[in-house]
C-alpha positions in Angstrom: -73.7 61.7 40.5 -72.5 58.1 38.9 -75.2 55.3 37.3 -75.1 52.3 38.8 -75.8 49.4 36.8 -77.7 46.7 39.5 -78.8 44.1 36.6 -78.1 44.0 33.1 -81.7 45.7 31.9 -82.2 48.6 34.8 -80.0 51.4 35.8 -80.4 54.3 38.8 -78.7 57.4 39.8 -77.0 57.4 43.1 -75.2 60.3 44.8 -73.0 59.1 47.7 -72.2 62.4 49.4 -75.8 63.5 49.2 -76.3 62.4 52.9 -72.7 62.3 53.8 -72.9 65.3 56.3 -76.4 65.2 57.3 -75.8 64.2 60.8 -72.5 65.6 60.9 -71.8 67.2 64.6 -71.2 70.7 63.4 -74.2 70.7 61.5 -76.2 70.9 64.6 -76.0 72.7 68.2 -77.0 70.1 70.8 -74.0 68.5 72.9 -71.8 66.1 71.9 -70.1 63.7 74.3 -66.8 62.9 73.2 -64.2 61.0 75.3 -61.4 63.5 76.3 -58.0 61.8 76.1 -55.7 61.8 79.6 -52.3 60.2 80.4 -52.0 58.5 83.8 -48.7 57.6 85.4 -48.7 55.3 88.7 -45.6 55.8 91.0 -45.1 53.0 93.7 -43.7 54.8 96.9 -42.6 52.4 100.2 -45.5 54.2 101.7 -48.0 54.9 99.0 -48.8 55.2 95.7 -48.9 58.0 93.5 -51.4 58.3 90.6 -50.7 61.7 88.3 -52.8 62.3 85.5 -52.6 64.8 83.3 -55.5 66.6 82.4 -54.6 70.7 81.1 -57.4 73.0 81.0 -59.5 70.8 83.3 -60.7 72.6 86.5 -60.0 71.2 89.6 -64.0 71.5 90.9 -65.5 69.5 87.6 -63.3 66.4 88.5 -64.7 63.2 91.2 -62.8 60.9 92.9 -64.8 58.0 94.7 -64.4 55.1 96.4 -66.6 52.5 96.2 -66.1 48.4 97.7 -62.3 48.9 97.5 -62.8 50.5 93.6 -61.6 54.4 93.2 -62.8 56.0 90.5 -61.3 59.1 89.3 -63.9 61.0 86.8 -64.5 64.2 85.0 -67.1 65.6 83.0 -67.3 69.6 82.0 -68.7 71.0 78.7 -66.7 73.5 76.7 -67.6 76.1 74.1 -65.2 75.7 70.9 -67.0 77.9 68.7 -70.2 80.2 69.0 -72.2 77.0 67.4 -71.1 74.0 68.8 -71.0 73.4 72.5 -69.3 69.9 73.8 -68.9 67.6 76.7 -66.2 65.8 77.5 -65.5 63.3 80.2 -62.6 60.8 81.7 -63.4 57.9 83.8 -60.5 56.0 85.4 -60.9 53.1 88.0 -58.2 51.1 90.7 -59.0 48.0 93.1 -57.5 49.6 96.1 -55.4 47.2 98.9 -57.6 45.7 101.2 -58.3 47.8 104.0 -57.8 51.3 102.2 -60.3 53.7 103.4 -61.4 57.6 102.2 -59.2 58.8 104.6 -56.3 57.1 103.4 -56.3 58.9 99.9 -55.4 62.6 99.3 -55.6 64.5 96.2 -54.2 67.9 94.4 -54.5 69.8 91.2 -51.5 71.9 89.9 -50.2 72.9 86.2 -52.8 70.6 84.7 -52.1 67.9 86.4 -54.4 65.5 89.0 -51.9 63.8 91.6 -53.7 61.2 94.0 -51.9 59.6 96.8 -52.9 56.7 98.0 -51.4 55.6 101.6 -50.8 51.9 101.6 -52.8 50.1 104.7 -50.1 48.4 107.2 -49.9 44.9 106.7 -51.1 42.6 109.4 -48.9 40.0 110.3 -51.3 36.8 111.0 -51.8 35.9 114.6 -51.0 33.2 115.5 -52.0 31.2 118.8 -50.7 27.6 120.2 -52.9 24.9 120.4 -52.4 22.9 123.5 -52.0 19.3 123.4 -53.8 17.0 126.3 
């Protein structure tokens, strides 16, 4: 405990660690979200494009991939137990603008050694038509 002095004439005793851990997460067992960090690495291919991200001791069923008005979102979210008392969830969220004209079918994925490795086939690209105008 110190005495702080907050005018000349009064004095008060304050502790500053009395409420430091309180609300500390390992005081209590209800879930904590915490962001889990990932490394991603985009490849450009003639004919695709290669996303890896590495995510060890993920499993393959907890993560998502989407896509959504030309937006792919690659997600996870799982809970693990690190110790009897405190149970935690964490979660990734990682989203592209895909090419125009990309579709579900277009993009493949698989898990192996920890890391996520979504291909994305690039959409052909249409050469404009064009047409002659005939002058009268």
């Amino acid at each position: 405990m110190r005495i702080v002095k907050t005018n000349p004439n009064k004095f008060f005793w304050t502790s500053p660690n009395i409420f430091d851990n309180i609300f500390d997460d390992t005081l209590w067992s209800s879930p904590v979200k915490q962001q889990k960090p990932c490394s991603v690495k985009i490849k450009d291919h003639e004919d695709r494009t290669e996303v890896s991200i590495a995510a060890p001791g993920i499993k393959k069923e907890d993560f998502d991939i989407s896509l959504k008005d030309g937006v792919m979102t690659v997600s996870y979210e799982g809970s693990t137990e690190e110790n009897p008392r405190v149970f935690s969830k964490h979660a990734f969220a990682k989203s592209w603008t895909m090419p125009k004209g990309t579709k579900t079918k277009d993009i493949s994925a698989k898990y192996n050694a920890g890391i996520l490795t979504v291909n994305i086939k690039k959409p052909a690209k249409v050469q404009p038509k064009i047409q002659s105008i005939k002058i009268v």
